[in-house]
Every structure is written in C-alpha cells, then in structure tokens.
C-alpha positions as semicolon CSV with decimal commas, in nm:
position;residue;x (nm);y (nm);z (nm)
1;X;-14,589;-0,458;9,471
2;X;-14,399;-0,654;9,228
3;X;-14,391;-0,367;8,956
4;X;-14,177;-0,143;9,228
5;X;-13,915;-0,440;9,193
6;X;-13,860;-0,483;8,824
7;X;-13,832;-0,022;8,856
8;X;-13,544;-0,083;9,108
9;X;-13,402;-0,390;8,924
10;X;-13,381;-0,140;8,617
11;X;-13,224;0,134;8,817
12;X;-12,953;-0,060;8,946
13;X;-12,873;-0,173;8,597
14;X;-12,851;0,179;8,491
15;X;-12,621;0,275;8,804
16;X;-12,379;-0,031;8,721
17;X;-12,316;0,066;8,327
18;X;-12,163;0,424;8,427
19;X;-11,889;0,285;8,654
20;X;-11,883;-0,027;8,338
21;X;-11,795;0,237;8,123
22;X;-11,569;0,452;8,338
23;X;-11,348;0,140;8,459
24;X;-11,287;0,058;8,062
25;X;-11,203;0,417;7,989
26;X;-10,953;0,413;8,303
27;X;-10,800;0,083;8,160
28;X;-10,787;0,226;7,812
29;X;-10,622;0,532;7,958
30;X;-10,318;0,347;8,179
31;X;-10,295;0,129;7,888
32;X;-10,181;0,445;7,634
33;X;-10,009;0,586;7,919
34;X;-9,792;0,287;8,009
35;X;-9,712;0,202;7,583
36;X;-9,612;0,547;7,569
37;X;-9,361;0,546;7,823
38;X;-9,236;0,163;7,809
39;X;-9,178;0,092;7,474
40;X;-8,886;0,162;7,259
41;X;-8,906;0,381;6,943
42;X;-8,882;0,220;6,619
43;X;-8,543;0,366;6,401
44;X;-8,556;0,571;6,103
45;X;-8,410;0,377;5,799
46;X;-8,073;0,480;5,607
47;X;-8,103;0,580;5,266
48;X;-7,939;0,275;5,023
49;X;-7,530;0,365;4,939
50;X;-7,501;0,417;4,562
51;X;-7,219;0,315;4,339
52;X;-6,972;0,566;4,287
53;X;-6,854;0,644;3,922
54;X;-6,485;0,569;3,900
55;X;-6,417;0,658;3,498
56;X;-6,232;0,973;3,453
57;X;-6,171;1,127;3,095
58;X;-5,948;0,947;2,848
59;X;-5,664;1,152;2,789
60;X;-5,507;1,163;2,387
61;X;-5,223;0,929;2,295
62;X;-4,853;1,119;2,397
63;X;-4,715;1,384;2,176
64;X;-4,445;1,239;1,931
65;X;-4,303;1,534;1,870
66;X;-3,941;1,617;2,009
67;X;-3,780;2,001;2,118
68;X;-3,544;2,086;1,877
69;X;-3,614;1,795;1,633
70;X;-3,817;1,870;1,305
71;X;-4,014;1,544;1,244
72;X;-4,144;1,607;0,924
73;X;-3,773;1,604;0,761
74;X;-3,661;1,234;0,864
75;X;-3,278;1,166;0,779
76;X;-3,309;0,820;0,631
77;X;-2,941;0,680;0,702
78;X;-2,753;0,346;0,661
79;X;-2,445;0,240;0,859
80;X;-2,253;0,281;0,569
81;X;-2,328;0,620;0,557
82;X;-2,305;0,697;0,891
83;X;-1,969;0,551;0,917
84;X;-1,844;0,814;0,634
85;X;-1,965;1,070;0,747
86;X;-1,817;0,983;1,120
87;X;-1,464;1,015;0,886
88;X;-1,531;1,279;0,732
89;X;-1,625;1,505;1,007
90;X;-1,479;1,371;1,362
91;X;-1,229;1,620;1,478
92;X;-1,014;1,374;1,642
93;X;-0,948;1,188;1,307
94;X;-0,886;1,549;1,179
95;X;-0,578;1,620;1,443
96;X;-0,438;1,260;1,379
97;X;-0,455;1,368;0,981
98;X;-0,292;1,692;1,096
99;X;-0,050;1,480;1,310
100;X;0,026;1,250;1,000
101;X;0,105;1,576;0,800
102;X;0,290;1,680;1,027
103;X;0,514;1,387;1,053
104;X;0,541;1,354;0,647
105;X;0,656;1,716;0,697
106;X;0,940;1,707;0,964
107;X;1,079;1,434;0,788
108;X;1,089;1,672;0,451
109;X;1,293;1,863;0,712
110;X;1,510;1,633;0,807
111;X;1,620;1,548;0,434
112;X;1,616;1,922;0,413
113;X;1,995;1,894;0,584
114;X;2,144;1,777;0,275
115;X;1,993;2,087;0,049
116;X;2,282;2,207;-0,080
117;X;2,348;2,579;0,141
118;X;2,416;2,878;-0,127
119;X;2,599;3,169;-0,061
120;X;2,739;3,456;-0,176
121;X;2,886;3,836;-0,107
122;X;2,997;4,116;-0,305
123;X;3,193;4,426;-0,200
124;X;3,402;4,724;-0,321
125;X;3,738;4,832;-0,127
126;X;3,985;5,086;-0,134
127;X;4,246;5,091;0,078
128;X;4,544;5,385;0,077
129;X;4,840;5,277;0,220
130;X;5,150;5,512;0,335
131;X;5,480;5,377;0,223
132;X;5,837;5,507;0,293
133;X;6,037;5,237;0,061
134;X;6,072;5,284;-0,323
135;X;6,078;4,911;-0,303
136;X;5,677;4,891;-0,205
137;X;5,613;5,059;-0,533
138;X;5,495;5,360;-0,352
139;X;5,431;5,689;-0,553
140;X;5,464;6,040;-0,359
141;X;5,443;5,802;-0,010
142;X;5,155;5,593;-0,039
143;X;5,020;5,305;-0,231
144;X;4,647;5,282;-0,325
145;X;4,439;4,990;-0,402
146;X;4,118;4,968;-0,537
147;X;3,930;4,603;-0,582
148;X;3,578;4,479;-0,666
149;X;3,532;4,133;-0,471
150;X;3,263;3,915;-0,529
151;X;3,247;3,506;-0,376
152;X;2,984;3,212;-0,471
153;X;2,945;2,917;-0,198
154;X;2,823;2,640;-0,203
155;X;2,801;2,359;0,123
156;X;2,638;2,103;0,237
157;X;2,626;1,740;0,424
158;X;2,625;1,477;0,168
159;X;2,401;1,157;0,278
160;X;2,690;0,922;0,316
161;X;2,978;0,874;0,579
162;X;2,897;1,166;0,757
163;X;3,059;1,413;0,580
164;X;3,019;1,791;0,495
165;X;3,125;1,958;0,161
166;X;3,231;2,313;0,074
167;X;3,301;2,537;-0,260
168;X;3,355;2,864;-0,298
169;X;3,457;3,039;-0,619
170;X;3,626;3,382;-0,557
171;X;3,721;3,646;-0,798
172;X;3,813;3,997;-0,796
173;X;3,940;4,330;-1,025
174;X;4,214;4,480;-0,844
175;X;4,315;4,798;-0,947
176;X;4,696;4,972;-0,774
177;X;4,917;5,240;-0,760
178;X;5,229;5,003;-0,701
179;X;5,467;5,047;-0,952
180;X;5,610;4,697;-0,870
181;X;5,276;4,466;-0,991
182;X;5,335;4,407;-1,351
183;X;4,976;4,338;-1,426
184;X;4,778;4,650;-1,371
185;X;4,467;4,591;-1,370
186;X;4,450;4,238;-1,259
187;X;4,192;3,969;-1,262
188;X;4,280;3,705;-0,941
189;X;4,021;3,424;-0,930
190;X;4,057;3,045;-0,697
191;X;3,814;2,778;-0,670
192;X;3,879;2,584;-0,343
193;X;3,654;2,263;-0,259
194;X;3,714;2,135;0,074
195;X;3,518;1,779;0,198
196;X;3,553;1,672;0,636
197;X;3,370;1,350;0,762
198;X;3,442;1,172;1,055
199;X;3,567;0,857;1,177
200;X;3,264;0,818;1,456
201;X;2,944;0,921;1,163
202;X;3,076;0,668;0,859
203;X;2,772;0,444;1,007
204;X;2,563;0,686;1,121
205;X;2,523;1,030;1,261
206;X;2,282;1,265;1,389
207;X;2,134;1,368;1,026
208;X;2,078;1,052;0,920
209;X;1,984;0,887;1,277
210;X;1,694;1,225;1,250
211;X;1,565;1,137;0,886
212;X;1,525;0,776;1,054
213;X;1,334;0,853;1,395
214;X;1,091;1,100;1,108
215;X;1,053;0,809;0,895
216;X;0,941;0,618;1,201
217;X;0,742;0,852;1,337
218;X;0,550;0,864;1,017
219;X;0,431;0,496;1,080
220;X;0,355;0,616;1,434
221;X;0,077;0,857;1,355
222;X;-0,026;0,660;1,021
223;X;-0,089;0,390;1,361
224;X;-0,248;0,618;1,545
225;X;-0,475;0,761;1,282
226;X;-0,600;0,375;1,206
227;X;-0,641;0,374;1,573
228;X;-0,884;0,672;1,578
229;X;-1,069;0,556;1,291
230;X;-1,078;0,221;1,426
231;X;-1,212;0,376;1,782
232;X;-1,481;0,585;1,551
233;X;-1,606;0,373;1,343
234;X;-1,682;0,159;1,680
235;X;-1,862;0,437;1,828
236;X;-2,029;0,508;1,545
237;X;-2,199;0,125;1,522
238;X;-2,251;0,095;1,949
239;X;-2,464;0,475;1,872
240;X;-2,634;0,331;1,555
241;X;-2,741;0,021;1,691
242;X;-2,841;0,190;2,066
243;X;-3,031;0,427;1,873
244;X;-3,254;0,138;1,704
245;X;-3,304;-0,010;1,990
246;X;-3,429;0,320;2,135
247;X;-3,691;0,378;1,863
248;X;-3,825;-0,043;1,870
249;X;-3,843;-0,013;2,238
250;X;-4,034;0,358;2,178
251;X;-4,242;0,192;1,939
252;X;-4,321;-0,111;2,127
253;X;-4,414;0,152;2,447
254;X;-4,654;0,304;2,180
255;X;-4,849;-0,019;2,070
256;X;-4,822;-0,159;2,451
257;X;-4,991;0,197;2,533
258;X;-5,283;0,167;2,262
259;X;-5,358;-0,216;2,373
260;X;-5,343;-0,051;2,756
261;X;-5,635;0,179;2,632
262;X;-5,808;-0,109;2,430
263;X;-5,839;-0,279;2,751
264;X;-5,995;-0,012;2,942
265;X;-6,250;0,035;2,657
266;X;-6,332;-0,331;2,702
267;X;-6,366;-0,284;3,106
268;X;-6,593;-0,009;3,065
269;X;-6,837;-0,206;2,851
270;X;-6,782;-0,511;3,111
271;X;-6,843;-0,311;3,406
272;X;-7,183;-0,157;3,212
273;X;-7,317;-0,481;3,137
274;X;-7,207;-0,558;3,522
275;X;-6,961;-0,889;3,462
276;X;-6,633;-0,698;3,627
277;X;-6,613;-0,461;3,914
278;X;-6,570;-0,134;3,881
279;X;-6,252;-0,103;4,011
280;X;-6,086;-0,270;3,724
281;X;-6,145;0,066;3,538
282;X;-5,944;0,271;3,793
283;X;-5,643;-0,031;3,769
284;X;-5,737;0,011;3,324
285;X;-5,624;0,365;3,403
286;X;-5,329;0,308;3,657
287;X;-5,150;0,093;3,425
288;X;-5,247;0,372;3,073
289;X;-5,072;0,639;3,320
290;X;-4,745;0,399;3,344
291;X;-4,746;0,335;3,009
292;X;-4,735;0,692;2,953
293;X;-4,454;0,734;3,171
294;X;-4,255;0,464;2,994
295;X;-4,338;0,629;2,655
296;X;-4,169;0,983;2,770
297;X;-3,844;0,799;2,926
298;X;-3,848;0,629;2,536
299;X;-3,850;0,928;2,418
300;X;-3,600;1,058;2,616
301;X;-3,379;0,792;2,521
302;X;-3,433;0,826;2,187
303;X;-3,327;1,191;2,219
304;X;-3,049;1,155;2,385
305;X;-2,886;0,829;2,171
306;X;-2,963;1,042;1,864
307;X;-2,768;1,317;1,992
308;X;-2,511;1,113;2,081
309;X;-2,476;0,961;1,716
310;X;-2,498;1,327;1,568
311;X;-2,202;1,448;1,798
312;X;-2,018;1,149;1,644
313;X;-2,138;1,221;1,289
314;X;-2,117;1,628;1,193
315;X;-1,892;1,879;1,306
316;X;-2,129;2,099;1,482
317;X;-2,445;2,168;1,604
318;X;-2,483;2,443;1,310
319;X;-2,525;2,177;1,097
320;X;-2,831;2,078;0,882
321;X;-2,903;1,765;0,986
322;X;-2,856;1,858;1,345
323;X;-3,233;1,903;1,377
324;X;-3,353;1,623;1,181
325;X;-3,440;1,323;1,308
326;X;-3,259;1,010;1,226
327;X;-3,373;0,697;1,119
328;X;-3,218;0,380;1,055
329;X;-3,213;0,172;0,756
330;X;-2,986;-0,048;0,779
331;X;-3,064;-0,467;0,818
332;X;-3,084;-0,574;1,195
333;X;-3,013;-0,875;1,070
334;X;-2,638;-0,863;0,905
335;X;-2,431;-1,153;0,769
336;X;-2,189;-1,257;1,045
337;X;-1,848;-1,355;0,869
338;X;-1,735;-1,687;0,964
339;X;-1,391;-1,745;1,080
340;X;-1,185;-1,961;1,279
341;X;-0,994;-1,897;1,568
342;X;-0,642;-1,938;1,469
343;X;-0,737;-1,719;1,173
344;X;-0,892;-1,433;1,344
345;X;-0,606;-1,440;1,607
346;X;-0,367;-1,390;1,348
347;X;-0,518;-1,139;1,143
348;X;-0,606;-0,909;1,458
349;X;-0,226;-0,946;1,559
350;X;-0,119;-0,874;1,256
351;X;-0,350;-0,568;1,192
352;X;-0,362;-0,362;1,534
353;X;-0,239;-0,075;1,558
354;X;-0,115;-0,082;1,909
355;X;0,119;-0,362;1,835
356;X;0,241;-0,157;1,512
357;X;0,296;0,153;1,759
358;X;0,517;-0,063;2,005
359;X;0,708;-0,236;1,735
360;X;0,799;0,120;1,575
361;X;0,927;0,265;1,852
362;X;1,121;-0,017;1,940
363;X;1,259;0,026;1,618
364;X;1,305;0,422;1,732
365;X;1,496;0,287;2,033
366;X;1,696;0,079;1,845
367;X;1,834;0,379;1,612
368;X;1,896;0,556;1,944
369;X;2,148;0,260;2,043
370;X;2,333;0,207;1,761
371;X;2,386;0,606;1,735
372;X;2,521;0,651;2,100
373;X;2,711;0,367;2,060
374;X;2,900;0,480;1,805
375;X;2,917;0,815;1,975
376;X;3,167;0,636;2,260
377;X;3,411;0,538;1,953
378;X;3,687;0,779;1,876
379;X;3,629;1,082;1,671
380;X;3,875;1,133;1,427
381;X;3,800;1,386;1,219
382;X;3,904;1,366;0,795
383;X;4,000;1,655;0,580
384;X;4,079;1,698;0,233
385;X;4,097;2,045;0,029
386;X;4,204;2,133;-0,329
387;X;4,230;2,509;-0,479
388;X;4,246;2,596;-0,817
389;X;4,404;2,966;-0,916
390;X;4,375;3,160;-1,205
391;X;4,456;3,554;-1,285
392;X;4,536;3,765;-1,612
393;X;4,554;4,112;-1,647
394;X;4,734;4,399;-1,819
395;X;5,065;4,443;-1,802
396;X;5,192;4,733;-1,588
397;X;5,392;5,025;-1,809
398;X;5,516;5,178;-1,506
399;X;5,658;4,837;-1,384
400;X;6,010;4,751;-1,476
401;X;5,930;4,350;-1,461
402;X;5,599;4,365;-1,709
403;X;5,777;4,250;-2,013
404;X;5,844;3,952;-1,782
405;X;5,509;3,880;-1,760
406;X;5,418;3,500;-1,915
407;X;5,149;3,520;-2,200
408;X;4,897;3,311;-2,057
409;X;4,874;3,571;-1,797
410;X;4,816;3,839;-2,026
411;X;4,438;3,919;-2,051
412;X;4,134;4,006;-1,902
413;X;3,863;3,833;-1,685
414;X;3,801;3,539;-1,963
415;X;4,207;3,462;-1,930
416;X;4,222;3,426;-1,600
417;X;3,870;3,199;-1,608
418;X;4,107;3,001;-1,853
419;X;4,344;2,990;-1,645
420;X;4,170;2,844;-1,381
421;X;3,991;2,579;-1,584
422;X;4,365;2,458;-1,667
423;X;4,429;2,388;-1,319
424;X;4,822;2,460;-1,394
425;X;4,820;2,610;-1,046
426;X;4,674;2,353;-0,781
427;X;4,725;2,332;-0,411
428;X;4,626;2,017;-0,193
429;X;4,577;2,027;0,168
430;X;4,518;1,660;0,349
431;X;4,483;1,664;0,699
432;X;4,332;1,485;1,012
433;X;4,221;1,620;1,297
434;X;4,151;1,417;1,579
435;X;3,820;1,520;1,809
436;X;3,854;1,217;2,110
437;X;4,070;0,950;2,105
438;X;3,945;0,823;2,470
439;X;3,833;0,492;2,447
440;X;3,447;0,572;2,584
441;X;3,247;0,846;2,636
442;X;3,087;0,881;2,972
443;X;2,896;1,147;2,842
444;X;2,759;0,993;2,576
C-alpha cells in the first residue's frame, strides 16, 4: 500500500517541473521582450577633431630690381655733384642765361645809336639845255652839260647834350658847252658839317634814357638768373635728401621684413614643440604679407624721388644716367654754420634777388621820370653849320673872261682839294629853331 504512495508522490514531482520550467522560460521571454522595446539605444561615438595645419609655403624675399633701372651700374653721386650738374643742364637756368644775353645784347644796341651812319652815292648826268640868248653861252641853241657826282656822309648822335652831327664831302667833274664858264673842265668840291641838339635832351633824351633802362635791365635778368639758380639748387637738395630718406626707409622695410620671417621660423619650431598656438603662425604670416606691401610702396617711392632728382639733374630722358640708379654719398650729418640773427638778417637782405629786382626797376622808373619831365620843358631846337668850297679847273679858250681866271683856281682835282683845305671860302649858318615853347606838355 505504501509503495503506491511514494509512485504518485514521484509523479506529481515530475508533473510540477514542466510547468517550473515553462513559467521561467515565459519570464525569460517578457523579460527580452520588454528590454527590447523600453530601453533607449546607446549612441555611436564621434571620431576625435584633429588639428588643422595652418603653415603655408614661405614665399622668397621681394625682387629689388626696378623697370627701367639697371641695378648693376649704380651712379655713386655727392651733393656737390648733383648740384652742378642741376646748373649745367636745367633748362630754366638755360632761358635766364639766354635772357641775360639777351639783355647784354640790346644794350650793345642801344650804344649802337651813336655808330657813326656812313653814306655815300655816285652818279653820272648829262643834261642838254635849249638856249635862245648868246648871253647863256649857248652854241647853235643849246647848252650841254656833262658831270660825274660822287658824295661821302657821315652822321650820327654824339653821347652828350642830345645832339646829332652831319658831314658830307661832295665833289664833282663838270664838263659844258657854255662859252661863258672860264674853267672848262671844272673840279667843284664843299665840305659842309652841320651839328642840332636841343634845349629839352642837354640832360637826357630818349638814346641815352634807352642805353640806361638796357643797363638796368641787365641787372634784372643777372637777378633773375641768381633767382633760378637759387630756386635749383633748392630743389636739387629737398630731391637729394627725399631720395635718402626713400632708400633708409626701403632698407629698414627690408631688415624689418627678414626679422618678420625670423619670427615665423621661431613660431613654427614653438608651435612643434607645442609652447604657442598655432595660430600665431597664420598672424607670423599676416604681418610677412604687410611687410611686403610696405617694401613695394618703398620701392615705389624710391622710384619716383629718383626720377624726380634726374628730371632736375640731365636734360633728357636720352641721357645715360637716366637708367642708372642713384645713390647717395654724401654725409647725413653736415656741419651746420653758426650765425647770429642780426647777421643772417642782413646778409639775406642784402643778397636776395627779389629785393635787387625791385630796387632796379625802381631805378627804371626813376629814369622814366626824370625823362618825361624834361619832355614838358620847352624844345628849342640849336643849329650850327659851316661849308668849306673848293674848285680848279682849266681855263676855258672859248671864254672871253678865262684870262681872268685867279691862279689858285687854275688846276685839276688836287687844286681844288687845296683849295678846300685853305678854307679861303667859308660859309656859316647859326640858327634856332624853336619845337614848343608851351610851358607843359599834356601829352607828355
């Protein structure tokens, strides 16, 4: 009886463990299905950011060279130098030399006025005349004259009172038919010297008040050429000494520039060996690239104040030197003179040629004044004229007076030049003419 029991003891046992076995794998089961759907996914992790690399290539140091500029033929030039050739070659101090010449010139012309004047004519005449009268010597109604004339002059303005001077010389060989001239042929020669001046140009007049404004306008453009070379020379140092500047500020862009690039070197290094950022390489390279820029506006300026000294210093741009670059020599460190004041005011009064100018032509201004003045004073005008004659010849057969004839006038050409020289026949003329006797000239 009792081993039925323990059989159905063991069968329950058995029944229960199934169901054990299938609860647990139910459990297990909601247990998966629930963490499935209830809990949140777990995010994929971002890959770490890496450094970027901020260096870039170093570019080479600027190109020195300059268009139009051959560097490898310097000019080495002092202000001395430079200063010279400025005078030598600056067209404006050319026109004031030209203006200077000029001036020396007109004034040649003005003194020109009293060059004595020559003059002279020659001609041959023959002249036929019909005559009725026995007593105008005529033969078969007519009288015929034949004569070889020939004058020397000589006039002038002399350089004192105002006056003008004239000579003339005339002789002739006269040749007639007139049975009345008892010297046939005949040798008639005069010498008349005449001298007029006026009352109003004893002072002055208008030659000599010309030869005066020339003289003064001499000093004018010798003024105005010390002005130019004055106003060049100037130029010459401001250009000379900009130009310096230009090439020690082109050279200090240079060595600023190659310290800039020194400094990036080091960054690089410091940013390697991690002690500086990186970005101090990109603000290394910021400031080379400014640096450049600075360098290429010091060139520029170098180009262009070089220029500008060259235009002051040779005539053209054909010159040699044009394309060679120039480079200064001289001290920047010259001996300033020492003056005083009072001293330096004096001398610069006394030496510039703007006061010179104005004091001339007050000077020219003062001519004027004393010439019109005397142009309001009567005019009386002065003349005096003297004549010497001479003639010879051979007496006339056919004339009944030839035996008459004196012996000094018997001759030829050489008698009558002796006759003259005697000056046994004179004739004085003395007169005055009067041009204004009004008491002022509104014209003038």
């Amino acid at each position: 009886m009792q081993k039925p029991a323990r059989k159905q003891g063991r069968n329950a046992t058995l029944t229960a463990t199934p169901l054990l076995t299938r609860g647990l794998l139910h459990l297990l089961a909601m247990f998966c299905f629930s963490s499935a759907f209830g809990q949140t996914p777990t995010p994929t992790p971002e890959p770490t950011p890496i450094q970027p690399t901020f260096t870039t290539p170093l570019k080479p140091m600027p190109d020195p060279s300059r268009v139009g500029v051959n560097t490898a033929e310097p000019l080495s030039l002092p202000l001395t130098d430079a200063i010279d050739m400025a005078l030598k070659n600056n067209n404006d101090i050319d026109v004031s030399r030209n203006d200077a010449q000029i001036s020396d010139f007109n004034l040649k012309a003005a003194k020109g006025i009293y060059d004595p004047f020559f003059n002279s004519q020659t001609f041959y005449e023959s002249r036929t005349t019909p005559t009725a009268s026995t007593i105008g010597g005529a033969v078969n109604g007519s009288v015929t004259q034949r004569q070889f004339f020939n004058d020397i002059g000589l006039s002038g303005f002399t350089p004192r009172f105002g006056g003008s001077y004239d000579v003339i010389f005339n002789q002739a060989r006269t040749v007639t038919t007139n049975r009345n001239a008892t010297l046939n042929p005949q040798f008639p020669t005069n010498l008349i010297a005449t001298y007029t001046t006026c009352s109003g140009g004893l002072r002055i007049d208008a030659n000599r008040r010309n030869i005066m404004i020339a003289g003064k306008n001499i000093e004018i453009s010798e003024s105005q050429l010390r002005l130019k070379a004055i106003d060049s020379i100037s130029s010459v140092e401001q250009a000379y000494w900009d130009l310096v500047f230009a090439l020690r500020n082109l050279q200090v862009q240079n060595d600023t520039l190659t310290h800039a690039r020194e400094q990036l070197e080091s960054n690089k290094r410091l940013v390697d060996k991690g002690v500086l950022a990186p970005i101090e390489i990109v603000a290394a390279e910021a400031q080379i690239a400014t640096f450049e820029q600075l360098i290429f506006a010091a060139q520029e300026s170098v180009t262009r104040n070089e220029n500008i000294l060259k235009t002051l210093l040779l005539p053209d741009r054909s010159a040699a030197e044009w394309s060679r670059p120039i480079t200064p020599v001289t001290s920047t460190n010259p001996q300033i003179p020492r003056i005083g004041l009072e001293v330096a005011t004096a001398e610069a009064m006394k030496n510039r040629p703007e006061i010179a100018q104005l004091e001339t032509q007050s000077d020219i201004n003062k001519i004027d004044q004393r010439f019109y003045k005397d142009q309001t004073k009567p005019q009386i005008d002065l003349v005096g004229s003297y004549t010497a004659a001479g003639l010879a010849g051979t007496p006339n057969p056919l004339s009944s007076g030839a035996a008459n004839v004196p012996p000094n006038l018997v001759g030829g050409y050489g008698s009558s030049l002796g006759n003259l020289a005697a000056l046994d026949y004179p004739t004085y003329v003395s007169a005055s003419r009067s041009g204004s006797l009004t008491k002022s000239h509104r014209k003038s």
